[in-house]
SETORGU-528479 format. One record per residue (C-alpha): residue in one letter; x, y, z. Coordinates in steps of 0.05 Angstrom, whole numbers, padded with zeros to 5 digits, always signed. Example, Ala and Ser with C-alpha at 12.3 -4.5 7.8 and 13.67 -1.06 7.14 Angstrom:
// residues 2
A+00246-00090+00156 S+00273-00021+00143 
***
This chain:
// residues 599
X+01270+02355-00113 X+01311+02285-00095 X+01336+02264-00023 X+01360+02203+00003 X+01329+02149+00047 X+01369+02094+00060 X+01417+02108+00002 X+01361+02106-00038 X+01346+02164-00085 X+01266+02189-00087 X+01238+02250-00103 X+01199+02296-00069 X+01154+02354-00066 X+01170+02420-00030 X+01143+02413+00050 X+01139+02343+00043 X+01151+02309+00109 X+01199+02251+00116 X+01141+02205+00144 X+01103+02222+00081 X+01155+02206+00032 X+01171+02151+00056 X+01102+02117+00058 X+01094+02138-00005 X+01147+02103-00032 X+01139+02044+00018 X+01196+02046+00070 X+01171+02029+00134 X+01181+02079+00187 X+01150+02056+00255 X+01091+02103+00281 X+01031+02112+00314 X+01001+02174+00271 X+00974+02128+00215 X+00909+02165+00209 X+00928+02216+00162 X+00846+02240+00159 X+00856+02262+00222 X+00919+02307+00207 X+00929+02314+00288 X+00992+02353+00321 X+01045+02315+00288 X+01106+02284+00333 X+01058+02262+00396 X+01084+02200+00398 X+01157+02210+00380 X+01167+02137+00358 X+01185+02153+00282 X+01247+02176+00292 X+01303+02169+00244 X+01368+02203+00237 X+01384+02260+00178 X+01447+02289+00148 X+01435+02353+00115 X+01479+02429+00115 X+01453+02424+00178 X+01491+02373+00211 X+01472+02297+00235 X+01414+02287+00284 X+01353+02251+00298 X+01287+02281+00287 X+01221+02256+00282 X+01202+02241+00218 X+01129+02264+00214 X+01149+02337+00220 X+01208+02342+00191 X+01200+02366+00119 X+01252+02335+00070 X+01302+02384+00034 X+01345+02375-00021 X+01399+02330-00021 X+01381+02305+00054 X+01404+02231+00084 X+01357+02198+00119 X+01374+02139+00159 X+01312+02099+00178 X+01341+02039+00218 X+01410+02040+00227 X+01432+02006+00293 X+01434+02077+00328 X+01361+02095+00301 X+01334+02024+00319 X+01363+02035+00399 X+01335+02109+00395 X+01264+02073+00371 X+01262+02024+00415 X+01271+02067+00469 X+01220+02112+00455 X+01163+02049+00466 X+01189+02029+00517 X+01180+02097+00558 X+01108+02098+00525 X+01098+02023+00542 X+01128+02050+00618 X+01074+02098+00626 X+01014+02044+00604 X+00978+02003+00646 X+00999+01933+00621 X+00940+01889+00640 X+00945+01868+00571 X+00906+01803+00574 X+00841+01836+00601 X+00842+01891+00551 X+00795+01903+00502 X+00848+01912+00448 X+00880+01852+00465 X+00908+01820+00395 X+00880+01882+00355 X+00927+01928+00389 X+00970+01986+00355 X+01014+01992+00415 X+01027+01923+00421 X+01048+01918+00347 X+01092+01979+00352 X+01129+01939+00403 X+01148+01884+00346 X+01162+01933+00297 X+01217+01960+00332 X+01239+01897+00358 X+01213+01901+00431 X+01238+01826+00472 X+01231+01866+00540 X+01216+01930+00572 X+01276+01955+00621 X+01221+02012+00653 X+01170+01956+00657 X+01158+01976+00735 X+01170+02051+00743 X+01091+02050+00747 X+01066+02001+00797 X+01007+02046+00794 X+00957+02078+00752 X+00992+02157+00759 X+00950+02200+00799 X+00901+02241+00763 X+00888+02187+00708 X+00816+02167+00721 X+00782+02098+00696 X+00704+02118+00678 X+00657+02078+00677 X+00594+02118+00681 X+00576+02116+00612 X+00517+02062+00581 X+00567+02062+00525 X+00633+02069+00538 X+00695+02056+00592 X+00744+02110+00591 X+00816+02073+00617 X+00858+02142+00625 X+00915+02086+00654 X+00914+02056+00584 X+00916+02124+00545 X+00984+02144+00511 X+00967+02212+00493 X+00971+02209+00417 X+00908+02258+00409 X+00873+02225+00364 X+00805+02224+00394 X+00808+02290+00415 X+00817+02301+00332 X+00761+02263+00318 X+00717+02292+00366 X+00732+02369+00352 X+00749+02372+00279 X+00713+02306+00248 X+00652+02307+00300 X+00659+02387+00320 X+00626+02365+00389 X+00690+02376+00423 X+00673+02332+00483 X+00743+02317+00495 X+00807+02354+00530 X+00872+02343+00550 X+00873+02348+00624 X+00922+02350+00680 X+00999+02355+00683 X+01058+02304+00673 X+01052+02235+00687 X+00982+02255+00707 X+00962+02277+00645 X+00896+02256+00602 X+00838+02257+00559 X+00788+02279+00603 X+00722+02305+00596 X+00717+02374+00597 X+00711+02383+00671 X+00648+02343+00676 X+00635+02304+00737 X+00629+02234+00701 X+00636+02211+00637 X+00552+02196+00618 X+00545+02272+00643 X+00591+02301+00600 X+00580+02338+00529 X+00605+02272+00507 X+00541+02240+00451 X+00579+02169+00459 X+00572+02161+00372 X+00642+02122+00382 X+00681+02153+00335 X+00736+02159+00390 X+00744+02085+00396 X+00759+02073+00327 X+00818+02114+00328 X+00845+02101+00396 X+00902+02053+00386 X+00898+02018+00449 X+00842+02009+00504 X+00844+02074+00536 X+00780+02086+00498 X+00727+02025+00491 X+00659+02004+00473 X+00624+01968+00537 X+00636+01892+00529 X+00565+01866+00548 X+00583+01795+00519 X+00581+01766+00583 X+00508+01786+00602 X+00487+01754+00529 X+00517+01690+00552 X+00478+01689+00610 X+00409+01698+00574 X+00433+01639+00528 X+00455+01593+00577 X+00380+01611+00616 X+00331+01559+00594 X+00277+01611+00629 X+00278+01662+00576 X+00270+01659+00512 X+00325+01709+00464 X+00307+01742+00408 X+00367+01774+00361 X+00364+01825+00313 X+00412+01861+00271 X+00414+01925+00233 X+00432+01932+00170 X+00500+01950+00152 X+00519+01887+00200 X+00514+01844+00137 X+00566+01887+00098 X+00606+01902+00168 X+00611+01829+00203 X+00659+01807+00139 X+00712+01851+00155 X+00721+01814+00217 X+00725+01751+00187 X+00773+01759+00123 X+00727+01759+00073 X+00721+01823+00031 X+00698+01901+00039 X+00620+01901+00033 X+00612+01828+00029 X+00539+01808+00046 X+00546+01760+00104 X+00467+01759+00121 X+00457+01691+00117 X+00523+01677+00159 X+00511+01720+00213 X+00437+01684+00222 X+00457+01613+00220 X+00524+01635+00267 X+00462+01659+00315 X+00426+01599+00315 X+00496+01565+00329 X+00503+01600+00392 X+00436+01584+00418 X+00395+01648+00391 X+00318+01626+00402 X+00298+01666+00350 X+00325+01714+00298 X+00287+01762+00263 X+00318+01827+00217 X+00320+01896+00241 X+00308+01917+00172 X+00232+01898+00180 X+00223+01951+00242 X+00268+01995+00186 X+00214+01988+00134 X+00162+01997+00201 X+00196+02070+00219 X+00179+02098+00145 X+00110+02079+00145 X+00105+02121+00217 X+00162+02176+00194 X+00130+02192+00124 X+00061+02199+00159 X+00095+02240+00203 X+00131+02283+00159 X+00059+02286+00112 X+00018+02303+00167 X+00069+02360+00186 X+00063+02387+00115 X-00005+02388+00110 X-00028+02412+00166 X+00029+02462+00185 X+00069+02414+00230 X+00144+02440+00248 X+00184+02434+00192 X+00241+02425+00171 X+00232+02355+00193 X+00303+02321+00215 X+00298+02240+00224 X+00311+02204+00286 X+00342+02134+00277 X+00415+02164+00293 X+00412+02158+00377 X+00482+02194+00376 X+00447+02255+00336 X+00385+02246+00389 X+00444+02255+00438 X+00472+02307+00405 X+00409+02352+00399 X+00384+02339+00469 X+00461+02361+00503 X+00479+02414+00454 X+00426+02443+00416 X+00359+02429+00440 X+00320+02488+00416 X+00325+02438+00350 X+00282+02383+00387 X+00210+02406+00357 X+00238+02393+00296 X+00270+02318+00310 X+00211+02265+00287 X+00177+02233+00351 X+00182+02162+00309 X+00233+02119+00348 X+00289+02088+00309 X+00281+02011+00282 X+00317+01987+00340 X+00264+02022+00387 X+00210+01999+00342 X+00239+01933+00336 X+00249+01930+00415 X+00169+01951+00426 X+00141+01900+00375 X+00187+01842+00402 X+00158+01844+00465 X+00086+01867+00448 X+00072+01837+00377 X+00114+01777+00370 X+00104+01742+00427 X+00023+01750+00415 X+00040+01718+00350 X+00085+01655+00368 X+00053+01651+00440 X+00103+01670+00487 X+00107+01711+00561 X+00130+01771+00534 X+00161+01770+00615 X+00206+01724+00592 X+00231+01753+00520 X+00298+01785+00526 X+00318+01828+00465 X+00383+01837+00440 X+00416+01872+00385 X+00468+01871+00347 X+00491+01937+00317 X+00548+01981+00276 X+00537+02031+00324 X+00561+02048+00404 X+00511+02094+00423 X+00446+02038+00408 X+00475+02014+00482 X+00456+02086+00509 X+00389+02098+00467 X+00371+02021+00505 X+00378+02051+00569 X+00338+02114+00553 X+00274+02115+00600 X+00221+02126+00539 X+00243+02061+00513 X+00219+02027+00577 X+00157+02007+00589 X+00136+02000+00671 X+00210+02000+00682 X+00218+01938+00629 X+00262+01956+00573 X+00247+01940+00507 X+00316+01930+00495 X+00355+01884+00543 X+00425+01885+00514 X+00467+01914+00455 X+00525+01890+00428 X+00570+01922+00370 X+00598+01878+00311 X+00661+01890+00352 X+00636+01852+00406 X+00597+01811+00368 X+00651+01779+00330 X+00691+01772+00398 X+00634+01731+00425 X+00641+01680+00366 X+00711+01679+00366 X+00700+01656+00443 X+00645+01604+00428 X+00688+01586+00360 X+00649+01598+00310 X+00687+01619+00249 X+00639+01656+00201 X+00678+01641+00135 X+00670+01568+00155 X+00594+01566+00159 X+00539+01555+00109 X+00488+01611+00098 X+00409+01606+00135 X+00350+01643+00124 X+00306+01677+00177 X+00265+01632+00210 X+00203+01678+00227 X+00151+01685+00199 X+00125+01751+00222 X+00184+01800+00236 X+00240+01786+00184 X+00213+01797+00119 X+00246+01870+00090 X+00252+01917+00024 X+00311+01951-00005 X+00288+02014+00024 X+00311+01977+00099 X+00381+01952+00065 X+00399+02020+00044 X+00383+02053+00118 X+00461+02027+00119 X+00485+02087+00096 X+00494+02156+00091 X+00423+02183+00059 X+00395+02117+00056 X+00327+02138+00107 X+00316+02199+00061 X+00307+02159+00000 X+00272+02097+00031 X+00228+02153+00066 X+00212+02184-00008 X+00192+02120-00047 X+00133+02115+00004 X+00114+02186+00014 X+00114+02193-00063 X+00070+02134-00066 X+00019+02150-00005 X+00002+02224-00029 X-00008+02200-00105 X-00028+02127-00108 X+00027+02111-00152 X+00098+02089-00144 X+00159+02135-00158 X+00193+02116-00229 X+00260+02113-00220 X+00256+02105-00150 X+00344+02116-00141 X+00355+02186-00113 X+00418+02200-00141 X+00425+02265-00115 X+00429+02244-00055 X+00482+02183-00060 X+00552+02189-00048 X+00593+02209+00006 X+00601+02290+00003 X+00579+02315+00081 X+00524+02346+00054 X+00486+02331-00005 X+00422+02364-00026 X+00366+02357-00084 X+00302+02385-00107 X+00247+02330-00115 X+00181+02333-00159 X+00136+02302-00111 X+00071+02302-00150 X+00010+02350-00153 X-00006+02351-00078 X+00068+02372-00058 X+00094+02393-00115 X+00172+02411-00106 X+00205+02391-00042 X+00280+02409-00030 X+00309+02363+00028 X+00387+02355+00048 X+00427+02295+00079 X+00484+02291+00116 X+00537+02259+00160 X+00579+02283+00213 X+00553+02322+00271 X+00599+02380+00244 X+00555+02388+00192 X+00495+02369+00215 X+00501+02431+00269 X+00509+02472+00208 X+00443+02451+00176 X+00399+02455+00251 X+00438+02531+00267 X+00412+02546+00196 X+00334+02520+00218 X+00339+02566+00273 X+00356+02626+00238 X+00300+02608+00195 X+00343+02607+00129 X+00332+02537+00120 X+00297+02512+00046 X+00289+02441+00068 X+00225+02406+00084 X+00262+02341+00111 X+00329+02329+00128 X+00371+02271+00152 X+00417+02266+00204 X+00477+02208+00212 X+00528+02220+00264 X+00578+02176+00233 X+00619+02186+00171 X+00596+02153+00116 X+00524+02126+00165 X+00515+02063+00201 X+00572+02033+00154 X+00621+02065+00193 X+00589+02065+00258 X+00628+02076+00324 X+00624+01997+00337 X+00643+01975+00273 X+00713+01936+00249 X+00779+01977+00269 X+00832+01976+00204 X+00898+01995+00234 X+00927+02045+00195 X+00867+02070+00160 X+00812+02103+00173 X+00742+02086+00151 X+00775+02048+00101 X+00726+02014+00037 X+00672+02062+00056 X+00651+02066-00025 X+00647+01991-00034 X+00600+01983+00033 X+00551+02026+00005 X+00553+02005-00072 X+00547+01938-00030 X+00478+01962-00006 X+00459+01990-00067 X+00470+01925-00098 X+00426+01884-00047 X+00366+01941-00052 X+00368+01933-00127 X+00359+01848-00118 X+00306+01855-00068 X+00241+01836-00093 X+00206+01890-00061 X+00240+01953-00065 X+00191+02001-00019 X+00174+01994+00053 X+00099+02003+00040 X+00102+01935-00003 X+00131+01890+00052 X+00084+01843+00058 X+00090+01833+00135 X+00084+01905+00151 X+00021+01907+00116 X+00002+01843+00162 X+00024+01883+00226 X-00028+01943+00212 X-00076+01901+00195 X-00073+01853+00251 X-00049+01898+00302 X-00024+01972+00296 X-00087+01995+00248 X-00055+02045+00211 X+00008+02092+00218 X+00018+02140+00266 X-00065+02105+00297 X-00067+02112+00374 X-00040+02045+00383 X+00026+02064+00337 X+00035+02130+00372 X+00030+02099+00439 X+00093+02042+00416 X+00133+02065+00366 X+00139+02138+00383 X+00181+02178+00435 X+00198+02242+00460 X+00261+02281+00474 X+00294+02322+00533 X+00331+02392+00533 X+00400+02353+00566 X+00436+02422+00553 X+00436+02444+00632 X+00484+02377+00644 X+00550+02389+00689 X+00605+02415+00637 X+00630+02475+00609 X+00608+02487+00544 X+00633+02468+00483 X+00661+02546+00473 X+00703+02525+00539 X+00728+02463+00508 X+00755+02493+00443 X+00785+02545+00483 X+00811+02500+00528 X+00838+02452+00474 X+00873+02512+00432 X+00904+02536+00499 X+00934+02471+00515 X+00960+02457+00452 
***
């Protein structure tokens, strides 16, 4: 079938929508609803409108949902169409609190380009609202998150995300009007909510309405304190992660950068969250072996995701048994940096203030939880995503493509294994967790230690493992999503479950598409493939490949933890969870209802 766009002949397929064709064939038609993934109500934000001459008539539709038909004229920026455009930002610009300069979107903001694209110079319904309009809350209650209702434009995306990508359904669309907004399903705040703060929200929300919590400020304090001494850590999909913020390209390893940028700043020390990655398989696969063997709870789900910890504790909790007590590496991490390092390099473990840097929003709320505290001392002071982390060096100007590359610097928490790297992504802890579990119950290593089953990106992925003698076949599963993983843990309960181990990420894709990582307007998750071939790469250069071979955390039982899961390794790098499910909101049942009703 053939139409017209701009006098231009293309051809088309039956249903095809006028937005579609025409990105397609690239004519630009100015939009918000550039997350196709998320296929969300169509026409929301009424901005792509562009004027059509069919056996119809002439008139201006929105081009999203309007599907092409043969012979059809379509007129994407005629004078009329531009005026009709324009318009339409500036009544959503009118309804937006413009505090632009103090916005955490500032510069990286999709309503702000729209503005150019349709040739914005200035706004005549700038002042209808002196005021935020009644009924739109700002929320700060969160560890995580701000939720600027004055900000939000209504374009639905999070709620998408939430309900069809997540399927926590934390968000609704509340109120009437100008007073109309994503709320929170009737909860009383935001941190009480059914919301599990993974972040996936504020990757998609095109302006600030919806926002990690900028703690940049408080990590300039601790640097400019000559009191205390900092110690930074970072996870490991940073390395692949920081790049995109930078210019360089997808799934570029920016390790060495990201230290010596660090040590630029004022960082006292720097040491690799990979090591306390390496340090939660040696406690998880004792775990998981001492479940087997001596008829532990099983199936055993992993625990470094603190938006699946969040997940379980609000919505499901009859799943908790199940959850392994060991604490993530950036709980383990946070325990031996003030326990174990400063014993080592002879510091007042009073004065050590631990901060991370992570792909991920919800670290900020697993810092805050109370078993990660120790006589009301945290072992994690501050989190920061690569979101803000990339802000802070654009504000101290440090340009990371302009810096040459530094090692670690210490010698007793940065050394790591390609089982840590690959904790980056999306089955990653499954196989790091098998090379040493393999090893431990036959005194030999795994040959051919890459689980391919269990690589790739498919939600769930599964695989039957020979795991020697002693275990003989194991069948374990791996996902991503919280949409599937509720699938896997309602199958547990029923008891239909075939899976001695299964891992949980929250995110899409893991920690290389965590809820704080880079935001690509227009796309979403974009390069997800080459970030994990990326880590693939680095576990395969690595000159130890299994967490039970790093060298230092062989040093750290010996000198100090005595074995895995030993009293002394319980007592730090283990936790316990809460059934959250009795918190003030109605229940996710409510919220789908309450979302199909109000669309």
């Amino acid at each position: 079938m053939k139409a017209y766009i701009n006098n231009r002949e293309y051809d088309f397929e039956e249903g095809e929508s006028i937005l579609a064709c025409a990105r397609r064939n690239n004519v630009f038609i100015p939009s918000l609803c550039r997350f196709e993934p998320l296929n969300h109500a169509p026409g929301t934000c009424r901005v792509c409108l562009v004027k059509v001459c069919d056996a119809k008539g002439s008139r201006i539709v929105t081009s999203c949902d309007t599907p092409l038909c043969e012979g059809m004229r379509v007129d994407t920026f005629s004078k009329e169409v531009r005026d009709m455009q324009r318009m339409q930002v500036e009544m959503i610009l009118a309804d937006h609190h413009q505090d632009c300069a103090a916005c955490s979107r500032h510069g990286d903001c999709e309503l702000q380009d729209l503005a150019e694209a349709v040739g914005l110079t200035r706004n005549r319904f700038a002042n209808i609202l002196q005021k935020p309009a009644a009924g739109r809350p700002v929320d700060e209650s969160a560890n995580a998150m701000l939720r600027d209702m004055t900000k939000c434009i209504r374009c639905l995306r999070c709620v998408t995300v939430c309900r069809d990508i997540q399927g926590v359904a934390a968000l609704t669309v509340d109120g009437k009007g100008l007073g109309s907004h994503i709320g929170i399903g009737m909860a009383p705040n935001h941190q009480s909510s059914a919301c599990i703060q993974c972040g996936q929200c504020t990757l998609v929300c095109p302006t600030g309405a919806l926002a990690e919590r900028d703690q940049n400020d408080m990590v300039l304090d601790y640097l400019s304190n000559p009191e205390v001494t900092t110690v930074f850590s970072f996870a490991p999909s940073v390395r692949v992660l920081m790049g995109d913020e930078f210019g360089f390209a997808p799934g570029t390893n920016v390790e060495g950068k990201i230290v010596a940028a660090l040590r630029m700043i004022g960082a006292d020390v720097v040491i690799d969250t990979d090591f306390a990655a390496d340090v939660t398989i040696m406690e998880e696969g004792t775990e998981l072996l001492g479940r087997v063997t001596k008829g532990g709870v099983l199936p055993m789900f992993t625990s470094c995701c603190p938006a699946w910890i969040n997940f379980a504790e609000k919505h499901i909790p009859a799943i908790l048994p199940h959850i392994s007590t060991t604490r993530s590496p950036q709980g383990i991490l946070g325990a031996l940096a003030k326990s174990y390092l400063p014993e080592k390099m002879g510091l007042d473990p009073k004065r050590v203030i631990n901060i991370s840097i992570m792909p991920c929003i919800a670290k900020k709320d697993e810092a805050a939880r109370p078993q990660l505290a120790r006589d009301g001392v945290r072992d994690i002071d501050v989190v920061i995503s690569v979101r803000e982390f990339s802000r802070l060096l654009r504000r101290l100007g440090v340009d990371l493509a302009a810096i040459p590359p530094e090692p670690f610097d210490n010698p007793f928490m940065s050394a790591s294994t390609g089982a840590a790297v690959i904790f980056g992504t999306t089955g990653g802890v499954m196989e790091a967790a098998i090379r040493t579990v393999y090893a431990v119950v036959n005194n030999r290593e795994l040959a051919g230690i890459e689980t391919t089953p269990l690589r790739g990106l498919e939600g769930v992925r599964t695989a039957r493992l020979d795991m020697g003698e002693k275990l003989g076949t194991v069948e374990v599963a791996v996902c991503h999503g919280l949409r599937n993983a509720r699938i896997l843990a309602e199958e547990v309960l029923a008891g239909k479950s075939p899976y001695t181990f299964i891992e949980v990420m929250a995110c899409p894709g893991g920690c290389i598409d965590g809820g704080g990582s880079c935001r690509i307007k227009g796309g979403y998750h974009p390069a997800k493939a080459q970030k994990q071939q990326s880590l693939f790469t680095m576990d395969r250069q690595m000159v130890y490949r299994q967490s039970h071979n790093n060298p230092q955390v062989k040093a750290l039982y010996a000198d100090y933890l005595g074995a895995p899961n030993a009293e002394k390794a319980h007592h730090l790098l283990h936790t316990h969870y809460t059934d959250r499910k009795d918190f003030q909101h109605v229940t996710i049942e409510e919220n789908m209802r309450k979302l199909t009703l109000t669309e």
